[in-house]
C-alpha positions in Angstrom: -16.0 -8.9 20.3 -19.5 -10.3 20.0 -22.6 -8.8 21.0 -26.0 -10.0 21.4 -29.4 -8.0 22.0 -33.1 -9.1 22.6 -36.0 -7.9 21.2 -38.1 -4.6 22.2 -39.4 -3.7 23.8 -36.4 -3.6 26.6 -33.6 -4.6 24.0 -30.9 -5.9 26.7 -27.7 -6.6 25.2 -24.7 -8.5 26.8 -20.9 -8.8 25.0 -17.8 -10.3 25.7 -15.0 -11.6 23.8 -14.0 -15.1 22.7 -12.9 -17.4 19.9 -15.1 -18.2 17.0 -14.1 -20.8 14.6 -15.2 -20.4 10.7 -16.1 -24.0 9.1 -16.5 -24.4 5.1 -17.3 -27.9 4.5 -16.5 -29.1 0.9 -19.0 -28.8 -1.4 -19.3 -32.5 -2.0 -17.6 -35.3 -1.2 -14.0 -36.0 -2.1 -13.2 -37.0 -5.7 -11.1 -40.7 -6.7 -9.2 -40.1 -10.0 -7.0 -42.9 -11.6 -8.9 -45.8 -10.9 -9.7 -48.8 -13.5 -13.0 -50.6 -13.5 -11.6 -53.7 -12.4 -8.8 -55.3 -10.8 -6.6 -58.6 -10.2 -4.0 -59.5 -8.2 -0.5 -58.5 -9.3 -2.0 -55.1 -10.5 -0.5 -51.7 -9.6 -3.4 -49.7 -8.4 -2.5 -45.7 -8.3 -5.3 -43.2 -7.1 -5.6 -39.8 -6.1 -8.1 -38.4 -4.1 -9.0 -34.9 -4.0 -11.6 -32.9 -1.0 -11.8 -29.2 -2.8 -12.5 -25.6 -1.5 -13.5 -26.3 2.7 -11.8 -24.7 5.7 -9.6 -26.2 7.5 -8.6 -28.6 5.0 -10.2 -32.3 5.6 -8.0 -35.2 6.6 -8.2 -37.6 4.1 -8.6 -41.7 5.3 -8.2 -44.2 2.3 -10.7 -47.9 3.2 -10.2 -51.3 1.1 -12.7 -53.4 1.6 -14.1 -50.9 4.9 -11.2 -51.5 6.5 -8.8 -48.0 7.0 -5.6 -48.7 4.4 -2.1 -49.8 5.8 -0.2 -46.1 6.0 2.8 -47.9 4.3 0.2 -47.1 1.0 -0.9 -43.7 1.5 0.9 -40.6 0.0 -0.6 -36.9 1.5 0.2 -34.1 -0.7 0.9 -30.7 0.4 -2.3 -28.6 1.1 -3.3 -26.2 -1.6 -4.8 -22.9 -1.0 -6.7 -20.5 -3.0 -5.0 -17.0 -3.2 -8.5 -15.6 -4.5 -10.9 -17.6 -1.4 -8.4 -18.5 1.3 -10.2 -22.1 0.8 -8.0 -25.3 0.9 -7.8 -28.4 -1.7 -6.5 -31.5 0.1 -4.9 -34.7 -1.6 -3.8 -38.1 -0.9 -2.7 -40.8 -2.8 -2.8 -44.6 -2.9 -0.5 -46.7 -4.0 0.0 -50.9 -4.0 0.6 -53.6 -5.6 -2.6 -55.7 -5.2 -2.8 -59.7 -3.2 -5.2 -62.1 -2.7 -5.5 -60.9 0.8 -7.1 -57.4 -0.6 -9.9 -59.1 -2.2 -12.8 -60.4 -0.2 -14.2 -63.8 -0.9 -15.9 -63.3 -4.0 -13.0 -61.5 -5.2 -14.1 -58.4 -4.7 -12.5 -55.5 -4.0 -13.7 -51.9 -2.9 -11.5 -49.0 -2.4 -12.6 -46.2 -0.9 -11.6 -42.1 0.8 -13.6 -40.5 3.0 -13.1 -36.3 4.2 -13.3 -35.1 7.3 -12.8 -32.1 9.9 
């Protein structure tokens, strides 16, 4: 039940009853662990990433190069949640074996994992 009142000096009030939904963002944005500095074709590239302590937990998207990662390469792991905060860690991996087509022409290549709710 909610309630809301205005200020004197007649202090009307109204209430009525509905749902209210509780958001805790993550504190930051979500964390890339496993990475090397650089890469070539042929490599294995393995990578975790990691949204901590928000509510709901975030559904984690994995980019190369901007564009949204083939789903054949993403792992998601099991939601954590903290018995002491009710808050939830979320994590997804990436894995592949790098081509030529995953590097832009300058041979670059950016990998990327956004969070969202």
């Amino acid at each position: 039940r909610c309630e809301v009142s205005t200020e004197a000096p007649q202090f009307s009030s109204t209430s009525g009853y509905g749902d209210l939904l509780v958001l805790v963002l993550p504190p930051g944005p979500p964390i890339i662990r496993g990475g090397q500095q650089e890469y070539s074709p042929g490599d294995f590239v393995q990578l975790n990433c990691t949204s901590y302590n928000s509510k709901p937990a975030p559904d984690l998207i994995w980019y190369i190069n901007e564009n949204k990662a083939d789903p054949s390469y993403v792992v998601q792991h099991p939601v954590v949640t903290s018995k002491e905060t009710g808050l939830h860690n979320a994590t997804s991996s990436l894995y592949l074996t790098l081509g030529e087509r995953h590097f832009n022409s300058k041979g670059e290549i950016s990998i990327s994992c956004t969070a969202s709710i």
